[in-house]
C-alpha beads as a LAMMPS data file, in Angstrom:
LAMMPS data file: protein, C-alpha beads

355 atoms
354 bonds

1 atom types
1 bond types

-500.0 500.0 xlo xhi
-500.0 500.0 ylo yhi
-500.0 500.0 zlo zhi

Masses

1 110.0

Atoms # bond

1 1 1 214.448 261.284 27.554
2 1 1 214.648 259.140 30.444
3 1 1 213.123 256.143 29.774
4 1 1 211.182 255.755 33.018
5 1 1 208.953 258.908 32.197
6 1 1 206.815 256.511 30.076
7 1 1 206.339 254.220 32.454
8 1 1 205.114 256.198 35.050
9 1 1 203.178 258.292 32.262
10 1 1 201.563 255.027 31.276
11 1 1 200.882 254.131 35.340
12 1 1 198.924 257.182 35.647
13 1 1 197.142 257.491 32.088
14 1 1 196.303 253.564 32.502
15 1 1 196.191 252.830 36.155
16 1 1 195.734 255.842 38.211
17 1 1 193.265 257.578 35.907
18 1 1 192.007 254.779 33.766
19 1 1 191.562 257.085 30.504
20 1 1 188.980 255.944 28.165
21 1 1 188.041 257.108 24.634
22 1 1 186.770 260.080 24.160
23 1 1 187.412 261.816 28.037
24 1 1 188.599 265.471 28.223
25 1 1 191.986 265.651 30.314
26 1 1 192.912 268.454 31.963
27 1 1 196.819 268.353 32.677
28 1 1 197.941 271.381 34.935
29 1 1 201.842 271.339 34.320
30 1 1 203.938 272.794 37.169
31 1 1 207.344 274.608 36.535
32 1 1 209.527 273.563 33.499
33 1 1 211.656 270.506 34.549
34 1 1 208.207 268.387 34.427
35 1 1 208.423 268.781 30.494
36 1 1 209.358 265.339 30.116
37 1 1 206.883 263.713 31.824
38 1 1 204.151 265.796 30.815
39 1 1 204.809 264.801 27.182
40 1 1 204.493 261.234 28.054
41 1 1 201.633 261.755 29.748
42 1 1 200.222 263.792 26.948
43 1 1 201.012 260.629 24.470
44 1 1 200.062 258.152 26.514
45 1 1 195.968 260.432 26.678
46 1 1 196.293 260.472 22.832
47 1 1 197.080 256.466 22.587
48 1 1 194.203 256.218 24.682
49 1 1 191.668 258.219 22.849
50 1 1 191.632 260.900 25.094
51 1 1 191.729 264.808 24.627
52 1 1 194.305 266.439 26.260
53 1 1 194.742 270.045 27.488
54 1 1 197.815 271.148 29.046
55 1 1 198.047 274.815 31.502
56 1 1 201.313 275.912 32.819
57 1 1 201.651 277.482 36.250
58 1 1 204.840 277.604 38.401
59 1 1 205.870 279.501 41.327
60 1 1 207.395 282.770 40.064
61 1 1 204.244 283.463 38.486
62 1 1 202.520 282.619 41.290
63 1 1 205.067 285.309 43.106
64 1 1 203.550 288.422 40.916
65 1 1 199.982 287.956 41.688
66 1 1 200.717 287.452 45.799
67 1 1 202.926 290.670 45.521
68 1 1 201.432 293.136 43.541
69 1 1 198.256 291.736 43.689
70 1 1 195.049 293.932 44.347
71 1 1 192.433 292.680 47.018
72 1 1 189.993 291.744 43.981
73 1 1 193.029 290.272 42.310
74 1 1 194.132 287.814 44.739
75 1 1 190.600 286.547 46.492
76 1 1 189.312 285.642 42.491
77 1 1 189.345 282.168 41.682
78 1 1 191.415 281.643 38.348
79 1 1 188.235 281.656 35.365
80 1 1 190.401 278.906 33.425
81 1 1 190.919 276.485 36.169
82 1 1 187.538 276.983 37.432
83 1 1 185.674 276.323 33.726
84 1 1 188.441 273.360 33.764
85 1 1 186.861 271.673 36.117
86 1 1 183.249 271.463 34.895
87 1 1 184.849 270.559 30.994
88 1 1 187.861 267.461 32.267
89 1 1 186.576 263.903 33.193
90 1 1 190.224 263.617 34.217
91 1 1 192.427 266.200 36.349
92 1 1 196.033 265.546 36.693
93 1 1 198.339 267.779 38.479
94 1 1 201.863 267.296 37.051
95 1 1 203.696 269.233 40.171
96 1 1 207.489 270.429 40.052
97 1 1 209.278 271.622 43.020
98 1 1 210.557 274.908 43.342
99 1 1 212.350 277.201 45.777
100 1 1 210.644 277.342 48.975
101 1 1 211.666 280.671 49.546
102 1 1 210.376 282.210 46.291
103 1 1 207.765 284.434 48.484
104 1 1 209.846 285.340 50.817
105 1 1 208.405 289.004 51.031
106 1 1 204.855 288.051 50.356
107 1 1 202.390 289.489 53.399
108 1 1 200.511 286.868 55.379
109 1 1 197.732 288.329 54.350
110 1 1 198.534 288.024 50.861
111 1 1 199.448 284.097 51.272
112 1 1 196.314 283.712 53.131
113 1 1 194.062 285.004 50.600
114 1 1 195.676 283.075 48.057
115 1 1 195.387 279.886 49.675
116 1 1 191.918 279.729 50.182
117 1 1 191.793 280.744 46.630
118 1 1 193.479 277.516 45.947
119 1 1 191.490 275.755 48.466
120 1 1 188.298 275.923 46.297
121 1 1 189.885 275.245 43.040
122 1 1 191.187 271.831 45.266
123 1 1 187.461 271.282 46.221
124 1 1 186.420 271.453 42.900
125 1 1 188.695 269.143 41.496
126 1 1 187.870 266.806 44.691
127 1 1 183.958 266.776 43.530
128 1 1 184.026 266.947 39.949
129 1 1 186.890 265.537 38.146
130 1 1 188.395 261.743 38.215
131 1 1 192.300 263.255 39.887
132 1 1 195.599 262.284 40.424
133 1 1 198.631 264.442 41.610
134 1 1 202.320 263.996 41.082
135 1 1 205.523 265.538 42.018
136 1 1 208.503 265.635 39.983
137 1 1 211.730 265.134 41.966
138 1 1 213.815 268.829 41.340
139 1 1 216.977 269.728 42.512
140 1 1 215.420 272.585 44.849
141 1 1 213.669 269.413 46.225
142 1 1 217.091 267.609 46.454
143 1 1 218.851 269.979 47.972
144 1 1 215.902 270.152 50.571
145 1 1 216.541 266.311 51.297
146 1 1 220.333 266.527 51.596
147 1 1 220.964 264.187 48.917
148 1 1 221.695 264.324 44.980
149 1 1 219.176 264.664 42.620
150 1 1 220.152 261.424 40.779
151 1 1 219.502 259.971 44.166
152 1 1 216.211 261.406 44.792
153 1 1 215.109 260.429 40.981
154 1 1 215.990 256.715 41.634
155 1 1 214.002 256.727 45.113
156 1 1 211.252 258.918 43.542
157 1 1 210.988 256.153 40.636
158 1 1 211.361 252.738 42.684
159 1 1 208.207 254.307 44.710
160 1 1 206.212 254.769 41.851
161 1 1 207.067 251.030 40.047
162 1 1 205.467 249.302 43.380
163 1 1 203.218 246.299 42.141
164 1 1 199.875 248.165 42.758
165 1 1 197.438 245.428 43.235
166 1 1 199.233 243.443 45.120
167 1 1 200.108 246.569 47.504
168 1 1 196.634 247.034 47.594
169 1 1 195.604 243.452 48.767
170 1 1 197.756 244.021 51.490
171 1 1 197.065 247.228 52.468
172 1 1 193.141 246.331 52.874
173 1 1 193.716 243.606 54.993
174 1 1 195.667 245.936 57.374
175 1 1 192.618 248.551 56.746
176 1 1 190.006 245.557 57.709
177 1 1 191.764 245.080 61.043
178 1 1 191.941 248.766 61.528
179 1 1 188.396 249.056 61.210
180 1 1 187.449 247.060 64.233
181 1 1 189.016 249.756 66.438
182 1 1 187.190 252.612 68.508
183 1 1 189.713 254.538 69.824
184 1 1 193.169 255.976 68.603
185 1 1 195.862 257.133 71.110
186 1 1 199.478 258.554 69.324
187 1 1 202.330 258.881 72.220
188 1 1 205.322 260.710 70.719
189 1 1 207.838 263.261 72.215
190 1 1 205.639 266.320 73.439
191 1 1 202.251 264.641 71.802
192 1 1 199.611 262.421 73.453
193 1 1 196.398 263.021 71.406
194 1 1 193.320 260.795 71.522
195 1 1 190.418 260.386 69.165
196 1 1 187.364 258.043 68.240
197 1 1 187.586 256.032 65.014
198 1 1 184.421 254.042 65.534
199 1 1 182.705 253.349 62.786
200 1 1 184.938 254.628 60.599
201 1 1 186.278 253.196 57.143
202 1 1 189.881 253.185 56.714
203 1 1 190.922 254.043 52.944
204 1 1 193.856 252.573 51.190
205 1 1 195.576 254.428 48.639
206 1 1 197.392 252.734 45.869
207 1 1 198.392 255.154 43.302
208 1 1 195.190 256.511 42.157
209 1 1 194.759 259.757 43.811
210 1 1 198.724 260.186 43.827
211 1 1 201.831 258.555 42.086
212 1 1 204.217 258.014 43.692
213 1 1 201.528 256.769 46.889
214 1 1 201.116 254.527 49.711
215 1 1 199.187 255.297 52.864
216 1 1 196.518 254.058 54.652
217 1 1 193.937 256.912 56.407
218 1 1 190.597 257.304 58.368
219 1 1 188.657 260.804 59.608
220 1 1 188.641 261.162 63.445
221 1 1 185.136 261.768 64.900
222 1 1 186.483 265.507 65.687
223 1 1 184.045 266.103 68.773
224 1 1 186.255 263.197 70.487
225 1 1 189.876 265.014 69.416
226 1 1 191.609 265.683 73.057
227 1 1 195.341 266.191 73.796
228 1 1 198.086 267.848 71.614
229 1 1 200.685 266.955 69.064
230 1 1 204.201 268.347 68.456
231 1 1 204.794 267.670 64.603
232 1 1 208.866 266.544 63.691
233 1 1 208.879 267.877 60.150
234 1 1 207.852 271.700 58.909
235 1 1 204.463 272.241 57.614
236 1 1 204.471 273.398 53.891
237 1 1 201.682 274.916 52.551
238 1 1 201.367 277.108 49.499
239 1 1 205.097 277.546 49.152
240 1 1 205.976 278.639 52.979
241 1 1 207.131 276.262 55.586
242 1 1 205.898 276.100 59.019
243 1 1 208.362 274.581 61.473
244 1 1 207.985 273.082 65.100
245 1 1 204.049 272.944 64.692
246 1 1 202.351 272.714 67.954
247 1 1 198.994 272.172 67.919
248 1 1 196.219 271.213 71.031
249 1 1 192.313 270.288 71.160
250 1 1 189.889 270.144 73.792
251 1 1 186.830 268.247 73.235
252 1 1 187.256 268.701 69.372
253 1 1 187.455 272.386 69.549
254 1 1 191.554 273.668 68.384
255 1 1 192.772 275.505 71.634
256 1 1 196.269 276.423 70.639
257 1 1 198.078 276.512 67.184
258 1 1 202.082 277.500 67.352
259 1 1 204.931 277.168 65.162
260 1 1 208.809 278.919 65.468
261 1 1 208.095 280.741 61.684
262 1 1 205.094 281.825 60.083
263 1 1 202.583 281.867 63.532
264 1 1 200.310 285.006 61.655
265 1 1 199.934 283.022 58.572
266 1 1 199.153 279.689 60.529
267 1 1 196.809 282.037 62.942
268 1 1 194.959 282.947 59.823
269 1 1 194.568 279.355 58.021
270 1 1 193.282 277.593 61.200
271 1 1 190.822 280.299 61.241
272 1 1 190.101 280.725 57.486
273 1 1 186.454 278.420 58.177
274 1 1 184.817 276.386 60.751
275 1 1 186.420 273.449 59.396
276 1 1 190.179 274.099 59.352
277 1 1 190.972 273.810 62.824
278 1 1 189.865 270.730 63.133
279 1 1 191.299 267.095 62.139
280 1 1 189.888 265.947 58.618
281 1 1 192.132 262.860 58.593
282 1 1 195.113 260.566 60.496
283 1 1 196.706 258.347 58.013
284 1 1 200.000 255.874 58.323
285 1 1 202.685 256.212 55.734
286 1 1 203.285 253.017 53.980
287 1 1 205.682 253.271 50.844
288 1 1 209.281 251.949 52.009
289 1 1 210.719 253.384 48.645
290 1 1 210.808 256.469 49.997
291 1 1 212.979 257.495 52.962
292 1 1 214.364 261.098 52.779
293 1 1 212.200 264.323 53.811
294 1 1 212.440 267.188 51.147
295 1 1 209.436 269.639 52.292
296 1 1 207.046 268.182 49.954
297 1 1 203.812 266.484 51.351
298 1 1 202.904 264.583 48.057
299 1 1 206.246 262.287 48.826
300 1 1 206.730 262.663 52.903
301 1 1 203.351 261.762 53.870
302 1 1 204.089 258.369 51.791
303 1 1 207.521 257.788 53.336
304 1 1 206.591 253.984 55.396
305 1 1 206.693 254.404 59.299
306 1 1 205.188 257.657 59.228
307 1 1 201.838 259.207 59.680
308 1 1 200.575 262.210 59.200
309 1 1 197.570 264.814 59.988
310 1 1 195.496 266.744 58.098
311 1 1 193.617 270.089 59.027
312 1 1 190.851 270.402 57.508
313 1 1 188.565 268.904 54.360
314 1 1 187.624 264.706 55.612
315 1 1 187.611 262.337 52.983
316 1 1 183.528 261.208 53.122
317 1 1 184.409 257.881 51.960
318 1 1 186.110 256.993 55.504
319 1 1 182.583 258.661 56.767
320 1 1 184.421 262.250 57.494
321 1 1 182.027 265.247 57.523
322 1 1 184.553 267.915 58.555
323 1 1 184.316 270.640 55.341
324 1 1 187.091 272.817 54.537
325 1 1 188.532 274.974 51.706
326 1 1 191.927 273.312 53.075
327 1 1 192.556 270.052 52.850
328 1 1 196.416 270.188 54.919
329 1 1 199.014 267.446 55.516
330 1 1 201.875 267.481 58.365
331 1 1 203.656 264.688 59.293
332 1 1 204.824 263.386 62.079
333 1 1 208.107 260.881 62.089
334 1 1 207.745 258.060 64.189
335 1 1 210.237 255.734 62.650
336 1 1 212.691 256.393 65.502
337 1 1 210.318 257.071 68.697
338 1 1 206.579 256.933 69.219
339 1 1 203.857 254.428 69.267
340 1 1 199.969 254.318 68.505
341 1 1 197.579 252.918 70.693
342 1 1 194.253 251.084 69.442
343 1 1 191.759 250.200 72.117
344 1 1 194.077 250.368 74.464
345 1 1 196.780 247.678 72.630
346 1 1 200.018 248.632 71.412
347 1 1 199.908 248.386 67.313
348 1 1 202.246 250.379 66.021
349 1 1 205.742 251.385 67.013
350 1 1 208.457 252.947 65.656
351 1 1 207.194 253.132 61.970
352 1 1 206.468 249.305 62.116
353 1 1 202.782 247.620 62.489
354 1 1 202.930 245.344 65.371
355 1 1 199.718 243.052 64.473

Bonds

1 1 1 2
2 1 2 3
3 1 3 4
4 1 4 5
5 1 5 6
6 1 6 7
7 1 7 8
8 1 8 9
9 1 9 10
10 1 10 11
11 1 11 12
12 1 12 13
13 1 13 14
14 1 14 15
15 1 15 16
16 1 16 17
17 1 17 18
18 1 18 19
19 1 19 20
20 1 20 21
21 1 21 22
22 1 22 23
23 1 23 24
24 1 24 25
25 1 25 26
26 1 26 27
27 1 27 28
28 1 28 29
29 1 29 30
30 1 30 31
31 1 31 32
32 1 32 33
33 1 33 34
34 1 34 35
35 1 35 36
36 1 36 37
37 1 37 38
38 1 38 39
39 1 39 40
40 1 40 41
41 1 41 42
42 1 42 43
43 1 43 44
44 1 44 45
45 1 45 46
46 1 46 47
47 1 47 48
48 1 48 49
49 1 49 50
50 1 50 51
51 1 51 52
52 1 52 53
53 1 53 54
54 1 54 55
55 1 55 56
56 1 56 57
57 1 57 58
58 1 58 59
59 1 59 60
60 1 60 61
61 1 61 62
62 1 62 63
63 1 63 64
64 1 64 65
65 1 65 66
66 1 66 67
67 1 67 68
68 1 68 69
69 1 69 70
70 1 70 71
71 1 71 72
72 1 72 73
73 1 73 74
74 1 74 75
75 1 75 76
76 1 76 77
77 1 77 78
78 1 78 79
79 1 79 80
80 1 80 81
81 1 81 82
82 1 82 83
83 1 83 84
84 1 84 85
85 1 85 86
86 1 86 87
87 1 87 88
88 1 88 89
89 1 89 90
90 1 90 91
91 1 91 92
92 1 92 93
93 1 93 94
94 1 94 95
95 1 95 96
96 1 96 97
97 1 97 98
98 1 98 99
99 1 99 100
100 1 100 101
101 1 101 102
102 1 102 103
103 1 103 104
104 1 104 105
105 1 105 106
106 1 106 107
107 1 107 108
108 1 108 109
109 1 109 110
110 1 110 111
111 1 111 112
112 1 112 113
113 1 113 114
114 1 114 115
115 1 115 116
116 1 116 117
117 1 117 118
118 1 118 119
119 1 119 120
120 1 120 121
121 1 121 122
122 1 122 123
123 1 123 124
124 1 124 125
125 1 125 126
126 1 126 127
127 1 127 128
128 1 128 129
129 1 129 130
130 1 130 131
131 1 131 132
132 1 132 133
133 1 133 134
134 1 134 135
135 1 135 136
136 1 136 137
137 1 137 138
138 1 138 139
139 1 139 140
140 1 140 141
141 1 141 142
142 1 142 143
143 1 143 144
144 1 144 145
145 1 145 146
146 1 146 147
147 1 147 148
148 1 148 149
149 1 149 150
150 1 150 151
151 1 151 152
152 1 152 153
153 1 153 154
154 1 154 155
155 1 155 156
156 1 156 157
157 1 157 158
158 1 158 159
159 1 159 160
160 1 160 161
161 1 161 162
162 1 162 163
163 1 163 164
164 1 164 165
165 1 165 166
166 1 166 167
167 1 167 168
168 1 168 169
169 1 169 170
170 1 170 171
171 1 171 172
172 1 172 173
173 1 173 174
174 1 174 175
175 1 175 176
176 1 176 177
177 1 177 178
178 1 178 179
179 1 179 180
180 1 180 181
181 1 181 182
182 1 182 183
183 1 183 184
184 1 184 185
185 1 185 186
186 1 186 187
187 1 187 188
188 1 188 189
189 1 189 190
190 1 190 191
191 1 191 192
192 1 192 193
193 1 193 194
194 1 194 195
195 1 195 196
196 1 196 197
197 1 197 198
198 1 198 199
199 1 199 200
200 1 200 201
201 1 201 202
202 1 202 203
203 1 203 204
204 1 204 205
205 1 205 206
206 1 206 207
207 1 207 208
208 1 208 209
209 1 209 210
210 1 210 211
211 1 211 212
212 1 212 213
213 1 213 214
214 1 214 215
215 1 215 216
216 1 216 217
217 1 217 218
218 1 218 219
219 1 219 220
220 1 220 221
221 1 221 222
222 1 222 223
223 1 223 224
224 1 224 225
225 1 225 226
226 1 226 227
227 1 227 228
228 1 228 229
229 1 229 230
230 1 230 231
231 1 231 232
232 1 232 233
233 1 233 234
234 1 234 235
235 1 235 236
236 1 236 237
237 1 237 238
238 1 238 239
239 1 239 240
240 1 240 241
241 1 241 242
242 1 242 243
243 1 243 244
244 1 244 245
245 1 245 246
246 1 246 247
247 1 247 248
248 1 248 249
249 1 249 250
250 1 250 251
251 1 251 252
252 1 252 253
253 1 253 254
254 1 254 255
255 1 255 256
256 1 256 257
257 1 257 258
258 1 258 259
259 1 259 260
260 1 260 261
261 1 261 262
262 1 262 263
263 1 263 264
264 1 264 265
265 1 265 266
266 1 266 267
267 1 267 268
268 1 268 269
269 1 269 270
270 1 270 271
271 1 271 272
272 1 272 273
273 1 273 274
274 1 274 275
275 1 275 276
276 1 276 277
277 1 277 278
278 1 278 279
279 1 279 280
280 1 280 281
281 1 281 282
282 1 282 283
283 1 283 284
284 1 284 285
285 1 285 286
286 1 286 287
287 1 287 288
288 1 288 289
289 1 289 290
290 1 290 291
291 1 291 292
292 1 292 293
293 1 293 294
294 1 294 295
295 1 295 296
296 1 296 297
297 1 297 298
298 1 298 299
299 1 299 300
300 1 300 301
301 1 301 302
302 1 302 303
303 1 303 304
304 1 304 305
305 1 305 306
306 1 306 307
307 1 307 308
308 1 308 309
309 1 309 310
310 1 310 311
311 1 311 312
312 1 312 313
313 1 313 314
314 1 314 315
315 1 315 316
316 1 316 317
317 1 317 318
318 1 318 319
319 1 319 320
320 1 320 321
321 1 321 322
322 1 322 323
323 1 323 324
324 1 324 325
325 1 325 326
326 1 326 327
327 1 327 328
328 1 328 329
329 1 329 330
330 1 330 331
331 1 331 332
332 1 332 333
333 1 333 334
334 1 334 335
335 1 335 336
336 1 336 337
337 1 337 338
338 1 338 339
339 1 339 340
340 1 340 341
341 1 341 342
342 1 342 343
343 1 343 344
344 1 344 345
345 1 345 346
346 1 346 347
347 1 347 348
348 1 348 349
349 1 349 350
350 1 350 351
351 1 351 352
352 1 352 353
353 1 353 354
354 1 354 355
């Protein structure tokens, strides 16, 4: 076993989590490469006096049910997971990648269903369980980036070995200067959207919520959302990508929603509930350790000089209020062209801070 398993086991047992004695930990295990890392984690629980509980889920399983799935089949939310999140203290996700197109021949309608499915079972584990996600590097994820596994490992691992609290003291004082700002203006190619942060808390996030992390985010007041945004990289969601995302408000309200694959299934998931049209948070990318997209939000989002959207479900503690049974990240690449605008004053630019 690679060495470095344990240590980022014993990050998110010990930092990201914070086990104590006695807590129930639920780990959901994702596809069979993340074997080693989910037996670190499951020592490192037991070290701490914790209970651990492993389920295994992957994407060819997955595949069956959004198939040959029955109506009442795919709109029931999993028993298991459900009970699992009144009985864990502590939910981690331990996430492989896998072939993005496994369900190739899956029905939008199908995929739709499923997701907000999903959605709920997210919700739950947002309101009831201390969390943390993770992705294990794969070679489907590799191949995804253009670059070798090995290479994608080593990137994946020097992102997760940051110095956390020290990131963090860092990262707050650029949140405290963030949080003097009204008004947010993003100028990329095809995108000029405006929105109100006033009063708003910017959150920092230093590998609690997700290892490997790194990003600093707010919740637009979504009555003040105006203008339109072409996003660089695909949307992925539930397994199927969404490329050249186009998407336009008007007061708040979503007025047009496009991409070049997938425009039924993105139809239907802007339109699932009131709140997933709308913008449930605007975050800036912040972890330098990683630098190559491979279709996976848990590591692009992070990637420093970015920033990303996401429809849907606001964070409350930034003082959000936008509800959703989506909570869904795209991001937008601005290390090469685009700037943001706060108040007026130039403060970011071409994936660098400027104050």
């Amino acid at each position: 076993m690679d060495k470095r398993w344990s240590k980022v086991a014993d990050i998110l047992i010990n930092h990201s989590c914070k086990v104590k004695n006695g807590e129930k930990v639920m780990i959901a295990m994702y596809e069979t490469h993340t074997e080693e890392l989910v037996t670190s984690v499951v020592e490192k629980i037991i070290q701490a006096g914790g209970f651990p509980q492993v389920q295994f889920l992957c994407e060819k399983m997955r595949h069956k049910l959004l198939k040959y799935g029955n109506s009442e089949q795919l709109n029931r939310i999993p028993d298991l997971e459900e009970w699992g999140m009144e009985w864990a203290d502590v939910y981690i996700g331990i996430r492989g990648g896998f072939n993005l197109k496994e369900t190739f021949d899956v029905c939008s309608e199908n995929l739709s269903a499923n997701q907000v499915v999903n959605g709920k079972i997210s919700r739950d584990r947002w309101q009831k369980t201390r969390w943390c996600l993770i992705r294990v590097p794969s070679v489907e994820m590799a191949v995804e980036a253009g670059i070798s596994l090995d290479e994608l490992q080593d990137n994946f691992f020097d992102s997760c070995f940051l110095d956390w609290e020290q990131k963090k003291k860092e990262w707050d004082i650029l949140g405290t200067y963030l949080e003097k700002g009204k008004e947010i203006q993003i100028v990329a190619p095809n995108t000029n959207l405006k929105f109100s942060i006033e009063n708003r808390k910017w959150l920092t996030f230093d590998g609690l919520l997700n290892l490997p992390d790194g990003e600093i985010a707010t919740a637009p007041i979504t009555e003040t959302i105006n203008g339109y945004i072409q996003f660089t990289e695909p949307g992925v969601l539930g397994g199927q990508l969404f490329p050249d995302i186009y998407l336009e408000w008007k007061q708040g309200v979503l007025i047009k929603a496009t991409a070049s694959q997938n425009q039924e299934l993105l139809t239907k998931i802007v339109n699932s509930d009131l709140g997933a049209s709308l913008i449930g948070e605007f975050a800036f990318g912040l972890n330098d350790g990683l630098q190559h997209f491979c279709k996976d939000i848990l590591l692009d989002e992070k990637i420093g000089g970015t920033m990303h959207f996401a429809l849907g479900r606001a964070y409350k503690e930034c003082g959000g209020i936008n509800d959703s049974s989506i909570h869904w990240d795209i991001v937008l690449d601005t290390r090469n062209e685009g700037y943001v605008l706060m108040d007026g004053i130039k403060i970011f630019e071409k994936g660098y801070f400027l104050i």
